[in-house]
PyMOL Python script that loads the backbone (N, CA, C, O; Angstrom):
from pymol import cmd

cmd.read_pdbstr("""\
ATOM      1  N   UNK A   1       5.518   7.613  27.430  1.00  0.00           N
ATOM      2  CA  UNK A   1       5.831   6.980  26.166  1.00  0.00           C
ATOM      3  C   UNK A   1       7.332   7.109  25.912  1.00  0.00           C
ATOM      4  O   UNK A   1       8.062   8.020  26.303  1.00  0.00           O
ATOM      5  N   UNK A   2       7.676   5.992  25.157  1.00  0.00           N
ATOM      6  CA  UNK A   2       9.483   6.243  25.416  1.00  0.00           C
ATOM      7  C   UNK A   2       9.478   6.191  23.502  1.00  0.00           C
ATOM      8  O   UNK A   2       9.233   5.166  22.865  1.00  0.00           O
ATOM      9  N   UNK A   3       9.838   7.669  22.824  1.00  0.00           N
ATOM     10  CA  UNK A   3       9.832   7.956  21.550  1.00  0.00           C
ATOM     11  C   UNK A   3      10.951   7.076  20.978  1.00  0.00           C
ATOM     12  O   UNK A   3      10.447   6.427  20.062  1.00  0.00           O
ATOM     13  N   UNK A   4      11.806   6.875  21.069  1.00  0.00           N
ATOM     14  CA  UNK A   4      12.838   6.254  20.752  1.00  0.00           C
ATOM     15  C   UNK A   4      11.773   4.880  20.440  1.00  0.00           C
ATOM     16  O   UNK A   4      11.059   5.082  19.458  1.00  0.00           O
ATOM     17  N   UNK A   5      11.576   3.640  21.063  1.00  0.00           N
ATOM     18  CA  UNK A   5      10.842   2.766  21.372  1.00  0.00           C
ATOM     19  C   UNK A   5       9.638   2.944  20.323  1.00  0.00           C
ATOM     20  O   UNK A   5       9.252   1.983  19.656  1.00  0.00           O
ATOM     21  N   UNK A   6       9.032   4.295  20.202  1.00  0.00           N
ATOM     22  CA  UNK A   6       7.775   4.375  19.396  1.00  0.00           C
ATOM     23  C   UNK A   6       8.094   4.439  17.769  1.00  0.00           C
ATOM     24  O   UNK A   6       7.509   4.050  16.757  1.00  0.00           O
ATOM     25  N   UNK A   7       9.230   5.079  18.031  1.00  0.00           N
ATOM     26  CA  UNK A   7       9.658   5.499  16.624  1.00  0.00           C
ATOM     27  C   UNK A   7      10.210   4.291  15.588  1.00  0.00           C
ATOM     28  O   UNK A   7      10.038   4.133  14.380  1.00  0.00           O
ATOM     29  N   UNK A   8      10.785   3.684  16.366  1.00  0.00           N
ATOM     30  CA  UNK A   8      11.355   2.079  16.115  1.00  0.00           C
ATOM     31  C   UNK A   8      10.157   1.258  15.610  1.00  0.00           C
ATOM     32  O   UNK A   8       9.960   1.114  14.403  1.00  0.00           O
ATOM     33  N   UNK A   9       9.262   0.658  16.662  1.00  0.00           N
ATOM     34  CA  UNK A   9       8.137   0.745  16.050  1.00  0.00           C
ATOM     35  C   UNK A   9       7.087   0.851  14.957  1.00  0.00           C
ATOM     36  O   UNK A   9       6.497  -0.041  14.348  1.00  0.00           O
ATOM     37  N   UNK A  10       7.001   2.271  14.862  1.00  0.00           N
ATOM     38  CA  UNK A  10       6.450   3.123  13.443  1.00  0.00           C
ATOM     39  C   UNK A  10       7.036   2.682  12.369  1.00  0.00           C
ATOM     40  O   UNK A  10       6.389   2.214  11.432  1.00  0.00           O
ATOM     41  N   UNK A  11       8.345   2.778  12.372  1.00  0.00           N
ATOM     42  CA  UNK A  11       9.032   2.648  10.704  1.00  0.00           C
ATOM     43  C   UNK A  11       8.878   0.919  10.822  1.00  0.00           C
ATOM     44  O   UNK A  11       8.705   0.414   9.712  1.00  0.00           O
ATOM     45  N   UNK A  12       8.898   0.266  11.575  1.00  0.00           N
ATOM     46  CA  UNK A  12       8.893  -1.243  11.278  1.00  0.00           C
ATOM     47  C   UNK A  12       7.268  -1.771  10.572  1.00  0.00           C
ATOM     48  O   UNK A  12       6.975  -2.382   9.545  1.00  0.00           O
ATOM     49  N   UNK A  13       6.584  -1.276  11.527  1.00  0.00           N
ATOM     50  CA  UNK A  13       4.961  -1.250  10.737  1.00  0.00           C
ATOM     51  C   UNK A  13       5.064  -0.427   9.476  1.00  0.00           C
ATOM     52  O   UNK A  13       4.385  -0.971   8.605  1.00  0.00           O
ATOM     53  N   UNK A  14       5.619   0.616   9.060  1.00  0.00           N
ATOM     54  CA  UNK A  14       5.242   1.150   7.536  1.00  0.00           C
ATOM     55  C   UNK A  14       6.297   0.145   6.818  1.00  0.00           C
ATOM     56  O   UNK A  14       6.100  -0.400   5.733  1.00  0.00           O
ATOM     57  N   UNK A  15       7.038   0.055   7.335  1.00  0.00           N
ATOM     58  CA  UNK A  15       8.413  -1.077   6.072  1.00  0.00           C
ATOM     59  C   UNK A  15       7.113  -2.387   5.889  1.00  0.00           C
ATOM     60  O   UNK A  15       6.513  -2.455   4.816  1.00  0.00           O
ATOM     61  N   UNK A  16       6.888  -3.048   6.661  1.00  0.00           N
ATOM     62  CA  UNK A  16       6.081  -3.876   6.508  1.00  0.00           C
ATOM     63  C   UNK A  16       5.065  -3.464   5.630  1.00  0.00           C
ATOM     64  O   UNK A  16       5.276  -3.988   4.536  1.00  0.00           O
ATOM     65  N   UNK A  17       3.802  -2.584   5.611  1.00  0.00           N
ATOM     66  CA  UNK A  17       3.259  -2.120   4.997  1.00  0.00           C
ATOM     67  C   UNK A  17       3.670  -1.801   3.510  1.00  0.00           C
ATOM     68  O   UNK A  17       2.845  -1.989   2.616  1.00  0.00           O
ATOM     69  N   UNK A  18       4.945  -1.316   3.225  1.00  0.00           N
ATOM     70  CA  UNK A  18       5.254  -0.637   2.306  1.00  0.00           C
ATOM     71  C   UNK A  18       5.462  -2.126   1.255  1.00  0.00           C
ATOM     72  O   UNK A  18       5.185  -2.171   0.056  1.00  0.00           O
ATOM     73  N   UNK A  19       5.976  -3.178   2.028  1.00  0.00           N
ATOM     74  CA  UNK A  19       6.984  -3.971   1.430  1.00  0.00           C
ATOM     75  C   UNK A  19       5.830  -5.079   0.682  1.00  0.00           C
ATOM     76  O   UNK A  19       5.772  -5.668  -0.397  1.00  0.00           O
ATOM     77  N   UNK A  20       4.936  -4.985   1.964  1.00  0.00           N
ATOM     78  CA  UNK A  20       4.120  -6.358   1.395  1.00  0.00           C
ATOM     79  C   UNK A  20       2.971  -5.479   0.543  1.00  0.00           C
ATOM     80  O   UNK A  20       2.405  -6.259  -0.222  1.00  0.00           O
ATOM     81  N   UNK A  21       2.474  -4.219   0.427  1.00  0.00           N
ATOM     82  CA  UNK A  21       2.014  -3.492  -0.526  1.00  0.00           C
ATOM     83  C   UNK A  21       2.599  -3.850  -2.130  1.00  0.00           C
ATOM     84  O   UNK A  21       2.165  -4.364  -3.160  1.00  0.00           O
ATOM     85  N   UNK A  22       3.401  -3.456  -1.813  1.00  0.00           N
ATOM     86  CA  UNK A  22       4.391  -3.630  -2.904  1.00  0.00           C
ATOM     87  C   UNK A  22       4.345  -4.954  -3.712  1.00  0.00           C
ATOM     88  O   UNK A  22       4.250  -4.772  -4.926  1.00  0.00           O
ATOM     89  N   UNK A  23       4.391  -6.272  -3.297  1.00  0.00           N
ATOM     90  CA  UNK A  23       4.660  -6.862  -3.475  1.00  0.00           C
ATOM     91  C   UNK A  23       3.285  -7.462  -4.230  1.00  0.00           C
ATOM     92  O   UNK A  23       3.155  -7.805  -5.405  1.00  0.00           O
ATOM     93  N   UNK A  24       2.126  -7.466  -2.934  1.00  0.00           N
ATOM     94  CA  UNK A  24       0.260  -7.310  -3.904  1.00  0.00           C
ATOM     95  C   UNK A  24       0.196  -6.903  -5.201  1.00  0.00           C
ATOM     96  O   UNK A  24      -0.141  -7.588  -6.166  1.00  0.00           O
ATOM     97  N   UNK A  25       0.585  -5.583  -5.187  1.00  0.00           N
ATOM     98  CA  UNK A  25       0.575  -4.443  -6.578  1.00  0.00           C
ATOM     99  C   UNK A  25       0.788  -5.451  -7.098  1.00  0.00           C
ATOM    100  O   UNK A  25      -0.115  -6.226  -7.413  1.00  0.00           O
ATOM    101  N   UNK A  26       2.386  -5.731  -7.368  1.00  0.00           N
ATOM    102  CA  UNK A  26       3.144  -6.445  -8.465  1.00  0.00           C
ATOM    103  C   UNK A  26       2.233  -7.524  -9.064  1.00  0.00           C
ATOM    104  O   UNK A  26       2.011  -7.486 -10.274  1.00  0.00           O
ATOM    105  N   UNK A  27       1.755  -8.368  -8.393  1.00  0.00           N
ATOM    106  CA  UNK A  27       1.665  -9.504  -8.475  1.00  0.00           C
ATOM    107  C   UNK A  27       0.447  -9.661  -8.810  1.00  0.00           C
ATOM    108  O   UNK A  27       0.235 -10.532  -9.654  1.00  0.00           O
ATOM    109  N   UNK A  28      -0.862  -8.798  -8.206  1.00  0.00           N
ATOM    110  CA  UNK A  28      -1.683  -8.424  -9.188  1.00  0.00           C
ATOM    111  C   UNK A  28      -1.896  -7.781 -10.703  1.00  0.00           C
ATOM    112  O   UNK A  28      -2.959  -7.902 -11.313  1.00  0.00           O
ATOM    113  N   UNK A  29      -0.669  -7.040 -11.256  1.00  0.00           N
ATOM    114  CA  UNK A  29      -0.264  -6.403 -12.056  1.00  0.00           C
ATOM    115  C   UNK A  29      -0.171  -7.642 -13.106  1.00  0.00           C
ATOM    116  O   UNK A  29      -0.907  -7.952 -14.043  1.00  0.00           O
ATOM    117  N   UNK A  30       1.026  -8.235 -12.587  1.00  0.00           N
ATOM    118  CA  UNK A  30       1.632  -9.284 -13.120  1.00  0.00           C
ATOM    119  C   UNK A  30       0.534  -9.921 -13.759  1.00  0.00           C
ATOM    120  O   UNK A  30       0.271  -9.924 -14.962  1.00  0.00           O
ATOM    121  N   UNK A  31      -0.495 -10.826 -12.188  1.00  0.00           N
ATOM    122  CA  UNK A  31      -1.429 -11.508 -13.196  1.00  0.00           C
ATOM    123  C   UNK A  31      -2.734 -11.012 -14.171  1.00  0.00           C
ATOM    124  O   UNK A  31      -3.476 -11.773 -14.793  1.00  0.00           O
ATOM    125  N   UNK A  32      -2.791  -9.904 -14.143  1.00  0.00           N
ATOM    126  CA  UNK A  32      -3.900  -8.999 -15.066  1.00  0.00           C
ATOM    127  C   UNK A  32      -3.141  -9.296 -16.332  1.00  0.00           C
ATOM    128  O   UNK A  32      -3.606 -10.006 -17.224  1.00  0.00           O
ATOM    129  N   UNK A  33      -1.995  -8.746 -16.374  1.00  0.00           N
ATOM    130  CA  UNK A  33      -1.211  -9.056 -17.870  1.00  0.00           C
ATOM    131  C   UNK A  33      -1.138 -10.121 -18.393  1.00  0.00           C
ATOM    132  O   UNK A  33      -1.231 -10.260 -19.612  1.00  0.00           O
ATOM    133  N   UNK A  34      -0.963 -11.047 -17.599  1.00  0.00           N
ATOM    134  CA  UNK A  34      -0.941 -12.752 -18.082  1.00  0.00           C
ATOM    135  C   UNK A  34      -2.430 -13.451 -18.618  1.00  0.00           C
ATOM    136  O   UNK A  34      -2.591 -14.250 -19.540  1.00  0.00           O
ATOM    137  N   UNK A  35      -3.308 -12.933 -17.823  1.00  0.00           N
ATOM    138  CA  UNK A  35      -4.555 -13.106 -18.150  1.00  0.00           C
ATOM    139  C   UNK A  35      -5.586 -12.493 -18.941  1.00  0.00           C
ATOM    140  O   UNK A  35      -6.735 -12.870 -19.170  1.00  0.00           O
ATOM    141  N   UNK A  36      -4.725 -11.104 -19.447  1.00  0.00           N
ATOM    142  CA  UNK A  36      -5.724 -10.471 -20.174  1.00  0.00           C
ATOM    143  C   UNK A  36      -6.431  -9.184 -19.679  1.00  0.00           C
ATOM    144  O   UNK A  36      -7.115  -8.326 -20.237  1.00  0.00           O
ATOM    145  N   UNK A  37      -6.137  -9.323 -18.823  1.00  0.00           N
ATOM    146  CA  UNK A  37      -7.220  -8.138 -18.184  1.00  0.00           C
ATOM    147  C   UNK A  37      -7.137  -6.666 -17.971  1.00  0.00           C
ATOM    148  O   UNK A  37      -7.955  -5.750 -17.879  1.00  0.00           O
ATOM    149  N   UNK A  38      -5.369  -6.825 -17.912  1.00  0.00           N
ATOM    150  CA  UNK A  38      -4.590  -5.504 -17.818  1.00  0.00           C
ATOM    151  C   UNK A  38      -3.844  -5.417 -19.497  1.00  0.00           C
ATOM    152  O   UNK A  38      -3.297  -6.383 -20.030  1.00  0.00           O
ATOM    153  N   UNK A  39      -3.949  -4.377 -19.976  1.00  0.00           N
ATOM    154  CA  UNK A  39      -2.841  -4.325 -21.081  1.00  0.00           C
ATOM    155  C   UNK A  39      -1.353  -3.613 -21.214  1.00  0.00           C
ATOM    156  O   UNK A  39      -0.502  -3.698 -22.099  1.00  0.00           O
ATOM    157  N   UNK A  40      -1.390  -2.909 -20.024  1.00  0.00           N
ATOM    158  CA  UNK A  40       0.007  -2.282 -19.522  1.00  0.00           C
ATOM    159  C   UNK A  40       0.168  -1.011 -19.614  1.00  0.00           C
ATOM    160  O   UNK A  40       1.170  -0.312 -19.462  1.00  0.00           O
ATOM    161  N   UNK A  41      -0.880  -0.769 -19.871  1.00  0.00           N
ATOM    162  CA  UNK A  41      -1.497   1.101 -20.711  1.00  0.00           C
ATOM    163  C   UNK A  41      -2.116   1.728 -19.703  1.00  0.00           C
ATOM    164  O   UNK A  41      -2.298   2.946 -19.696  1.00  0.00           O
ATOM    165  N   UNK A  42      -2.518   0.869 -18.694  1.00  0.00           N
ATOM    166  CA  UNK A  42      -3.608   1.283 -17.581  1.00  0.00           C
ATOM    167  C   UNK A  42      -3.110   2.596 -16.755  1.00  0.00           C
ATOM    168  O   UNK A  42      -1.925   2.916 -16.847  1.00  0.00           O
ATOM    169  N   UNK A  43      -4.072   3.418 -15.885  1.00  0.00           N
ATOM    170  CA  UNK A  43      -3.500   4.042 -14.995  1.00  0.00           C
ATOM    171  C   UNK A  43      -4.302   3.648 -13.864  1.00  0.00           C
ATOM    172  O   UNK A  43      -5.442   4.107 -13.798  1.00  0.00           O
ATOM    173  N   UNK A  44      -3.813   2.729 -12.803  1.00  0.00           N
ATOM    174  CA  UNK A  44      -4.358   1.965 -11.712  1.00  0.00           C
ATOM    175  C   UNK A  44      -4.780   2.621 -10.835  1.00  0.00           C
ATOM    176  O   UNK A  44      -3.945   3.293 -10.231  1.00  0.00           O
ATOM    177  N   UNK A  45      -6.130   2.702 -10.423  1.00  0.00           N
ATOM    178  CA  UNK A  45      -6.573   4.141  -8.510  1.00  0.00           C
ATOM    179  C   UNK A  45      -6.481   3.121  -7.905  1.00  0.00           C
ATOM    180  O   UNK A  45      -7.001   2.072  -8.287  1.00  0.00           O
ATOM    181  N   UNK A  46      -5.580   3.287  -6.504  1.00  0.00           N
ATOM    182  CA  UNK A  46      -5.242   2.689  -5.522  1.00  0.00           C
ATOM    183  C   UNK A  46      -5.770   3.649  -3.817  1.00  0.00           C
ATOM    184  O   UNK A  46      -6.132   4.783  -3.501  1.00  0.00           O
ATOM    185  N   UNK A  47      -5.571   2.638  -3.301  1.00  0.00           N
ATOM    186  CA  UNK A  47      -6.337   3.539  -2.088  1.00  0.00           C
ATOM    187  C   UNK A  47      -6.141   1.996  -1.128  1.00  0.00           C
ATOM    188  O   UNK A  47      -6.249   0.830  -1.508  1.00  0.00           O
ATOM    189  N   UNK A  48      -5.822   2.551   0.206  1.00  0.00           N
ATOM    190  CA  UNK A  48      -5.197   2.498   1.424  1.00  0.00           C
ATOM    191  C   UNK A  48      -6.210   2.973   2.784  1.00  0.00           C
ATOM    192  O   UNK A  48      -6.266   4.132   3.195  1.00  0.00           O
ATOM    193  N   UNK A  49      -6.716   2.214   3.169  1.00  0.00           N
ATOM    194  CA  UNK A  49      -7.057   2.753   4.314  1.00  0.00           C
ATOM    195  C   UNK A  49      -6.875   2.421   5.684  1.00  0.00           C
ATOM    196  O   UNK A  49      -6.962   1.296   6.177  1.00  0.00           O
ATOM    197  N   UNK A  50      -6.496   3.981   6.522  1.00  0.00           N
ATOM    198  CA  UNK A  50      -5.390   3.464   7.819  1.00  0.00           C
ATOM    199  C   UNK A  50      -6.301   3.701   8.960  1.00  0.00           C
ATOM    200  O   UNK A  50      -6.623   4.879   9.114  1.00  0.00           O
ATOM    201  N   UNK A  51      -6.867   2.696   9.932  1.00  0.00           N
ATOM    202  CA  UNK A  51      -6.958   2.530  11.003  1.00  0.00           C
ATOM    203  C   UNK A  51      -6.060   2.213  12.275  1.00  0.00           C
ATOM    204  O   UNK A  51      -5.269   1.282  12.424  1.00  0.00           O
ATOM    205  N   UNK A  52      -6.517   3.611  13.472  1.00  0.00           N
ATOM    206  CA  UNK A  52      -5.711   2.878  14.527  1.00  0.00           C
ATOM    207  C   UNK A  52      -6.519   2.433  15.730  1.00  0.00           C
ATOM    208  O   UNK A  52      -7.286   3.217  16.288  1.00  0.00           O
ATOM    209  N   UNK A  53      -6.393   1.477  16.039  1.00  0.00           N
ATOM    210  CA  UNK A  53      -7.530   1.347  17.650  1.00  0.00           C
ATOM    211  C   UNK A  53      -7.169   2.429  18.808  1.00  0.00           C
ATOM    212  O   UNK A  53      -6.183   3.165  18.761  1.00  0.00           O
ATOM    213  N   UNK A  54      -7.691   2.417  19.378  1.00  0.00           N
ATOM    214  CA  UNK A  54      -7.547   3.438  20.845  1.00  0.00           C
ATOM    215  C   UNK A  54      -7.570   5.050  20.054  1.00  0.00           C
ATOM    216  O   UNK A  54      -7.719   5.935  20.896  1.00  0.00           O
ATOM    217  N   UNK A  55      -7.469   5.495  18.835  1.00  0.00           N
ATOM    218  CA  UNK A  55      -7.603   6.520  18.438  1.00  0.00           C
ATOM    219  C   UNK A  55      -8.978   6.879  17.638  1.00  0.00           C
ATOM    220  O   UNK A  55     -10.012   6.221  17.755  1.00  0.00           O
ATOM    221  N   UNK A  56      -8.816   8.110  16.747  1.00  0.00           N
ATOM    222  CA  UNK A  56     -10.039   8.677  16.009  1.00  0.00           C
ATOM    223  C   UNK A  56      -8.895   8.783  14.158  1.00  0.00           C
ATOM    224  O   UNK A  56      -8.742   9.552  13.209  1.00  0.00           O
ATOM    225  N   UNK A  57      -8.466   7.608  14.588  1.00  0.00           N
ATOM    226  CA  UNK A  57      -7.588   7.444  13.511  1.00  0.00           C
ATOM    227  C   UNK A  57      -8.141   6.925  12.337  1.00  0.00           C
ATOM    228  O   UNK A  57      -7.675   5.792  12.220  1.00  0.00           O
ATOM    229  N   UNK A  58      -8.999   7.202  11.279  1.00  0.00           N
ATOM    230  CA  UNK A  58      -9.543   6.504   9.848  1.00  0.00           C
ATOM    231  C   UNK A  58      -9.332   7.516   8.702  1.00  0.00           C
ATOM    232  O   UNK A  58      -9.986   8.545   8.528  1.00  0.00           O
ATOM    233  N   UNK A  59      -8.101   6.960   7.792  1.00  0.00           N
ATOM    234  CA  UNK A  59      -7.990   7.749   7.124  1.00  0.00           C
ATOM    235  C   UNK A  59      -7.922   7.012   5.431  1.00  0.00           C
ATOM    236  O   UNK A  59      -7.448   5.878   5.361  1.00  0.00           O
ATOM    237  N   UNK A  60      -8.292   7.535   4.430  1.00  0.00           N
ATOM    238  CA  UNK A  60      -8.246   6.687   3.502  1.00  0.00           C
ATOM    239  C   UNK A  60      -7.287   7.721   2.548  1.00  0.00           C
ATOM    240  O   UNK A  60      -7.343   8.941   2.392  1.00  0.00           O
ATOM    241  N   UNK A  61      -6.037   6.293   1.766  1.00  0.00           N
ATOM    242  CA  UNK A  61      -5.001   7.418   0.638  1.00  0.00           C
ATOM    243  C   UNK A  61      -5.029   6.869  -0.482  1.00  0.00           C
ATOM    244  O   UNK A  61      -4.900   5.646  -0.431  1.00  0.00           O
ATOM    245  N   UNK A  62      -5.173   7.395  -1.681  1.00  0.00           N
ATOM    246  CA  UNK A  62      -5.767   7.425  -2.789  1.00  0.00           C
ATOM    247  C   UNK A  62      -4.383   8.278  -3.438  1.00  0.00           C
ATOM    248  O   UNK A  62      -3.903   9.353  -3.079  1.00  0.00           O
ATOM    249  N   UNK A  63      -3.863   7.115  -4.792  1.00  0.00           N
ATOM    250  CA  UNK A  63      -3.095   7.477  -6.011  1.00  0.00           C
ATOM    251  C   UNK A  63      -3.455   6.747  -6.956  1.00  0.00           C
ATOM    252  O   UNK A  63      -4.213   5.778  -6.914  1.00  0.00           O
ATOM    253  N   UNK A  64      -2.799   7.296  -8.026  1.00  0.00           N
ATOM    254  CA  UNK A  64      -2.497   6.423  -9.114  1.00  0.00           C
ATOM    255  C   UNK A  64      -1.339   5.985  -9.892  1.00  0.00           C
ATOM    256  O   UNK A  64      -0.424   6.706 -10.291  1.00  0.00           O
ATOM    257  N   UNK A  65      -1.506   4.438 -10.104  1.00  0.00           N
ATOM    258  CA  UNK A  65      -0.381   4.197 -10.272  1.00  0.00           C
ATOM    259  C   UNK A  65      -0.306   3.693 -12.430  1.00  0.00           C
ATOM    260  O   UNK A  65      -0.861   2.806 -13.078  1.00  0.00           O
ATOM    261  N   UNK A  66       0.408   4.523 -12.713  1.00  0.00           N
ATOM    262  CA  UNK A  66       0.681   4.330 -14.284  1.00  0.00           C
ATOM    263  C   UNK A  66       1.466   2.946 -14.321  1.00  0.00           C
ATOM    264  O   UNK A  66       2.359   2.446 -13.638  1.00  0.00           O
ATOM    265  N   UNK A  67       0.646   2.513 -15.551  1.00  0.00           N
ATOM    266  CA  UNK A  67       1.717   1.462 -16.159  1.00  0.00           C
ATOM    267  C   UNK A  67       2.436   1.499 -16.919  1.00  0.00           C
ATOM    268  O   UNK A  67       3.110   0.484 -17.096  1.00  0.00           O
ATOM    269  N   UNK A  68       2.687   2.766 -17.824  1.00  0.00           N
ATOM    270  CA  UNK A  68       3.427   2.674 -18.914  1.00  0.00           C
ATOM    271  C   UNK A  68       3.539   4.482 -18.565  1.00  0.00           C
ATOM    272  O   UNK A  68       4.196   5.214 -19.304  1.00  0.00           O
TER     273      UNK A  68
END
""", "prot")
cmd.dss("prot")
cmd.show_as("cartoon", "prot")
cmd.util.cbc("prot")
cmd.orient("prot")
């Protein structure tokens, strides 16, 4: 395995992850408020779950995210 190569890699899959996460949240956020559904008071449970193939990799991550 050439770490350099893996490591490069890794952070490109979590930026991705992180970015387009990010971006869901919002935008679900966004439209709960527009529609009523959210009032901005909420405290949101979020949860993530990470699979890898060829491994025993299943892991599920769980926060919460405040709105106010």
């Amino acid at each position: 395995m050439d770490e350099d190569v893996f490591n490069i890699q890794l952070r490109k899959f979590l930026k991705k992850v992180g970015i387009q996460s990010q971006r869901e949240i919002e935008q679900a956020v966004r439209d709960g408020l527009a529609q009523g559904t959210l009032k901005g008071a909420e405290v949101l449970k979020a949860s993530v779950q990470l699979k890898l193939s060829g491994t025993t990799v299943d892991v599920t991550i769980e926060d919460d995210i405040k709105l106010s």
